[in-house]
N, C-alpha and C positions, 0 to 999 in steps of 0.2 A: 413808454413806461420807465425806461432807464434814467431819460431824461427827468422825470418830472421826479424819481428817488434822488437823484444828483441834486437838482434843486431843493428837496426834502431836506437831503444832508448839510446841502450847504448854510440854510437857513436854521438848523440846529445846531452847528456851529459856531455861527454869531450870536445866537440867544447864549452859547455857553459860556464866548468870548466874554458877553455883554455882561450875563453873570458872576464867573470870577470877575471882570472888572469891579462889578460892584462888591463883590466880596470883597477884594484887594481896598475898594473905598472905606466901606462899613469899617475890615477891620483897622486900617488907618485912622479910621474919625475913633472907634474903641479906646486904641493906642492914646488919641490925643486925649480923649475926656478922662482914662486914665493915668496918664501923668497931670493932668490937672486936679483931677480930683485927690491924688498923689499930696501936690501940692498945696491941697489946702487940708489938708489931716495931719502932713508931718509938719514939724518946725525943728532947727535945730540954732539956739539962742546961744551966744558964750556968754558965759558968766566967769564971777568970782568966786572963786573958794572960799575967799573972806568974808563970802556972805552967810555961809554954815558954820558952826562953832564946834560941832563933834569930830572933827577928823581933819588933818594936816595935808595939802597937795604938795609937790616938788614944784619949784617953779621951772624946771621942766616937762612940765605937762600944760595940758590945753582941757580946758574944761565947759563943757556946754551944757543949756537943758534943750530936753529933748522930748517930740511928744510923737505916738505913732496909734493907731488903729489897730485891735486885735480883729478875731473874727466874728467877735461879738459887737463889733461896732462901737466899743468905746474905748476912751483915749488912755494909752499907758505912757506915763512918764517917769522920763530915768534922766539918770546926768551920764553921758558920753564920757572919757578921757583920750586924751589922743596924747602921745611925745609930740614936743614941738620939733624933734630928731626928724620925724617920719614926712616922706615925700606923698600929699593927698593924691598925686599922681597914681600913684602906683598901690596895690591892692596889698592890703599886713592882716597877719591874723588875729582873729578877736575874741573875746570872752564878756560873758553876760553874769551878772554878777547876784544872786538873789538873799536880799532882805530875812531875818528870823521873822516867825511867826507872829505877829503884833508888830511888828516893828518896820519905818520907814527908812528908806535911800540913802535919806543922811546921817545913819547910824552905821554897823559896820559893814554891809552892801559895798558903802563909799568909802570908807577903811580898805577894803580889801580892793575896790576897784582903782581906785588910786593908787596904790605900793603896786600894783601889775600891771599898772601902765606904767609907772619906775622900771618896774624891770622888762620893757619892751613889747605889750603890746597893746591894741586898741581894746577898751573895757568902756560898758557898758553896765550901770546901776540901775535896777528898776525897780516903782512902787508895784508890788503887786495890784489888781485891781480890786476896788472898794477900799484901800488905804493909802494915805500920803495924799501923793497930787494924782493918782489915776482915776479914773471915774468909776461910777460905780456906787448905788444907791440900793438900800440903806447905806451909808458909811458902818463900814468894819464886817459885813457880811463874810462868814466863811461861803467859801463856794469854789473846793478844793478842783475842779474840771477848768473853772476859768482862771486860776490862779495855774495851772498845767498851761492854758492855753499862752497866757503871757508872756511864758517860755519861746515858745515859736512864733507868736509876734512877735518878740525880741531879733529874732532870727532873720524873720521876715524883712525887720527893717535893716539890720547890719547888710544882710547878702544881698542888698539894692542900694549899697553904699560906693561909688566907685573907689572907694578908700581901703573897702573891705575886701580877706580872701574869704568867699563864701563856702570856699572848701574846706577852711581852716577855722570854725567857728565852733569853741569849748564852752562852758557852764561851770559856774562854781557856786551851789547854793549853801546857805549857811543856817543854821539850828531847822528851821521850819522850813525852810527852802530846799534844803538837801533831800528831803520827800518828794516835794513838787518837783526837782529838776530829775528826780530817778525817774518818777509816773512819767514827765514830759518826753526823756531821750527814748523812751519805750518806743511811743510812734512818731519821732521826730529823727532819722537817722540823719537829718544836716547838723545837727548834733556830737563832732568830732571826740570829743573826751571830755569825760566829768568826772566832774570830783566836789565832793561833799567834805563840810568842815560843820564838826558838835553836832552831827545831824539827826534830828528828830522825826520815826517816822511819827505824822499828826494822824494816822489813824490809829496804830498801837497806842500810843500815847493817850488818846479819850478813848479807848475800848476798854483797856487795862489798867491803865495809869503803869507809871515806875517800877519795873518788876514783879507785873506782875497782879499788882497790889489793890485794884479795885475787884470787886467782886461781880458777874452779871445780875444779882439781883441790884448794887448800886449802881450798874451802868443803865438799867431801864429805870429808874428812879429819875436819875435825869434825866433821858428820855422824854420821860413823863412829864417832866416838871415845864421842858422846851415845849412839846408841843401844847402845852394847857397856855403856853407865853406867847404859842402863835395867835389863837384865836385876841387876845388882850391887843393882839398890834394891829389886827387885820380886821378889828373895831375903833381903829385910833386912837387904842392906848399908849403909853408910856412906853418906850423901849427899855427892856432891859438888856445889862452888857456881864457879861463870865468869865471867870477865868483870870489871865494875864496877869499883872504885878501887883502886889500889893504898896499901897500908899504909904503905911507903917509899920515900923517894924519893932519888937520889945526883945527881951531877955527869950521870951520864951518862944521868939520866930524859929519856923524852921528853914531850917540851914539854905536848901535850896532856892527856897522864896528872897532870904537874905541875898541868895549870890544875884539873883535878877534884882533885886533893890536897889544894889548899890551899884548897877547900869543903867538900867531907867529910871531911875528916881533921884539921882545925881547928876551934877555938873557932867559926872564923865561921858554920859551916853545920851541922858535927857532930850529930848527933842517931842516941839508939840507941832506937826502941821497946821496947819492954815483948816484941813478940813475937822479937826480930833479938838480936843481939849486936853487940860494935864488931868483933869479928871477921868478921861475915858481913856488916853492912851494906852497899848496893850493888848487891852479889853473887845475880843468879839463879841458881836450879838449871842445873847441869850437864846433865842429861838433857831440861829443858823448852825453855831457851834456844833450840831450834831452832826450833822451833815460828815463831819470827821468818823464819823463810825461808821462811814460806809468806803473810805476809805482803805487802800491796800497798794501800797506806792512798791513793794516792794515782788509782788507775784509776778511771773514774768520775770524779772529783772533777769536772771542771763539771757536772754535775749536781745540784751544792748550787746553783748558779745559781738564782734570783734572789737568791738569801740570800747577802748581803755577805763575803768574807772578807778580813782582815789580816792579812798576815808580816812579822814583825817580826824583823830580824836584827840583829848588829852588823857593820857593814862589815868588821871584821878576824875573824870569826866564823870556826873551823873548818868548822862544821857548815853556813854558808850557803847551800851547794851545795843541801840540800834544802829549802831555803823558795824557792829561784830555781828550783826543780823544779817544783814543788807553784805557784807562782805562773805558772809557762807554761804550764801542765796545765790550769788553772781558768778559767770561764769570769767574765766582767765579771757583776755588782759586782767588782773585785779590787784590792789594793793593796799591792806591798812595800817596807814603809819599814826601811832602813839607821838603825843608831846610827850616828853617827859614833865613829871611837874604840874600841868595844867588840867585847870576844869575847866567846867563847860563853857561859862559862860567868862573866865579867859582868852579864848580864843576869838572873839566877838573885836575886841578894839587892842590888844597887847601886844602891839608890835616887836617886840623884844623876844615874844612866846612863837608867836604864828606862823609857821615854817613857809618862807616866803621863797626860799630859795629851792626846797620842795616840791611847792606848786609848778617856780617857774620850771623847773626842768622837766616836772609832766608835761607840762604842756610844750616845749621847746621841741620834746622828743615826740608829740603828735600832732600838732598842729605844726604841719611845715613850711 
């Protein structure tokens, strides 16, 4: 009997041998099929800066495009900066730099991520997805979760960078970003310190409008009006687009529309991707745009606590209102510093305005 359990055991043994073995296989071939598979979803291309017309690089910096995979399986692209200072040997810390609301990579995204690789570290510019170069169909869709998600796909790809400290990886979103990057650090704690600049939350913003100043019986009005626009697309109608910048402007514009006009609709800030038109640039879907009212980037937010956050406003700022929201709401580490002088939509491309040396020492002092 002893003998023939010896043999039992023994012969269990080798079946468990033979198993891990092949576990130890399986997960090896996993390994290989994901890094190839790896391989054929990222690229990372260097380019010229002389090939975009909104924003100036140092020719101390290294500039690429770059394309990665969220968890929705489609592709987000950003343009990389590296110092040509930096050893790719060795791992430096990074920051992901996010786009206003309407707006692509090669507006102020790439302003801001270019002067912070000036001042020392690896940055990272991204279209959000359904705008710019990311994928993402209809073009221009809001779809405030996967615009969060792109956040941590950003993440995703810097902290599998051997270049990158993945310990060390901050966020700086900007007008309509600076909502999306609060929602994302909430459950993204590889998320080291953020900081928001003119930041708009996008769900107060379409609930309420500016202080306040919509009422709920005009906020179900449009409601209404979107989802009467769903049925027209979901018969092959016409897209209709909402919202974002106006094309003209008279004596009698107001002020605000004015300050976004003379960014997008000039020389200064202008830019039409490849997927957009100058006609639609800006402009979200008609029928998505609601999808903002279900939004709430800011509930939760001490809960990023212990991880540092910075708002950055201009004193004469329309949009202030929600960084001094977001700034009472959150728990310490916290800090909101005023430009003197500037509005909103100063802060966007004004080097001169944009407290750069601000930022960098936020992040100096927490990303180490």
């Amino acid at each position: 009997m002893k003998q023939i359990l010896f043999i039992a055991a023994a012969v269990l043994a080798l079946l468990g041998q033979s198993c891990t073995q092949a576990q130890n296989d399986q997960s090896q071939d996993d390994q290989s099929k994901n890094v190839a598979q790896l391989e054929k979803t990222e690229t990372m291309k260097s380019i010229s800066p002389k090939d975009f017309s909104t924003f100036s690089v140092s020719d101390n910096v290294e500039m690429y495009r770059v394309t990665f995979k969220n968890q929705y399986d489609m592709a987000v692209t950003g343009h990389l900066f590296i110092p040509k200072r930096f050893d790719k040997n060795q791992e430096h810390p990074a920051i992901i730099v996010g786009h206003p609301m309407g707006a692509v990579k090669e507006q102020s995204a790439d302003v801001y991520a270019s002067h912070m690789a000036e001042h020392g570290f690896i940055t990272l510019a991204i279209d959000l997805s359904f705008w710019g170069e990311s994928e993402g169909e209809p073009r221009q869709v809001v779809s405030p979760d996967i615009y969060v998600e792109d956040f941590s796909a950003a993440v995703d790809f810097l902290g599998t960078r051997t270049f990158v400290d993945r310990e060390n990886i901050g966020v700086i979103g900007v007008c309509g970003s600076g909502s999306f990057v609060i929602s994302a650090a909430k459950i993204d704690p590889r998320m080291k310190a953020i900081a928001t600049v003119s930041m708009y939350d996008m769900g107060a913003a379409n609930r309420n409008a500016l202080n306040y100043s919509q009422t709920v019986e005009q906020r179900k009005k449009i409601i209404a009006e979107a989802a009467e626009q769903r049925y027209v697309e979901f018969t092959g109608g016409e897209t209709k687009y909402t919202s974002g910048t106006c094309h003209q402007i008279d004596k009698n514009t107001d002020p605000i529309q004015r300050e976004f006009y003379e960014f997008y609709r000039t020389p200064r800030g202008e830019y039409t991707p490849e997927s957009s038109t100058p006609e639609l640039t800006t402009h979200p879907t008609l029928s998505s745009n609601t999808k903002f009212m279900n939004f709430y980037p800011f509930n939760d937010i001490e809960t990023i606590s212990p991880r540092p956050l910075l708002f950055v406003t201009g004193d004469e700022a329309h949009s202030k209102e929600f960084s001094e929201d977001a700034y009472q709401r959150a728990a310490q580490p916290k800090e909101l510093h005023y430009v003197k002088g500037a509005g909103h939509v100063d802060l966007y491309d004004k080097t001169d305005l944009i407290p750069f040396d601000k930022l960098t020492a936020f992040f100096e002092a927490h990303l180490k």
